[in-house]
Residue, then its C-alpha position, 0 to 999 in steps of 0.5 A: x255129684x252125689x257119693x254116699x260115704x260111712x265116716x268113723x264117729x268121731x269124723x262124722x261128730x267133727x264133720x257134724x260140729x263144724x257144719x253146726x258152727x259154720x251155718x254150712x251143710x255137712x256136704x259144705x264142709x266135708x268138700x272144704x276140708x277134701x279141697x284144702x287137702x288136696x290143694x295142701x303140698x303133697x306128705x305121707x299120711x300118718x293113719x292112726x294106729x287101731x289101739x289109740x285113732x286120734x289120742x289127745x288126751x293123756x290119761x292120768x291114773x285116777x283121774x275121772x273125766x266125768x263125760x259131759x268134761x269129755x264133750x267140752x274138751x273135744x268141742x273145744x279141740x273141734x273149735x281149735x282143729x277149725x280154726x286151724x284149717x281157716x289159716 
């Protein structure tokens, strides 16, 4: 069944990551992460507040993340968050 659907970016990039990193298309991998969801026991959903979707990184005063740092960081989180959802 065909749906056309607008992801936030980082979504989109974390839906595209994955795709990269597991040969699979992005249609592939969004219907994996909807059906590990819906087969997960049922708990409220925390939706991120508007001022900080998806906060990992504390920011430190004077600390200057240069931003291919940033790029690293966050593949390294989208490799941790898929390893993650293979268990």
């Amino acid at each position: 069944m065909r749906l056309t659907i607008s992801l936030d970016e980082d979504l989109y990039g974390f839906v595209k990551s994955l795709s990269r990193s597991e040969d699979l298309s992005m249609s592939q991998v969004v219907n994996t992460l909807l059906r590990r969801v819906a087969e997960a026991p049922a708990s409220p959903i925390q939706v991120p507040s508007a001022a900080a979707p998806w906060a990992t990184f504390e920011a430190r005063k004077g600390v200057i993340v240069h931003p291919d740092e940033a790029q690293r960081l966050e593949a390294e989180e989208d490799e941790a968050r898929l390893e993650a959802f293979k268990k």
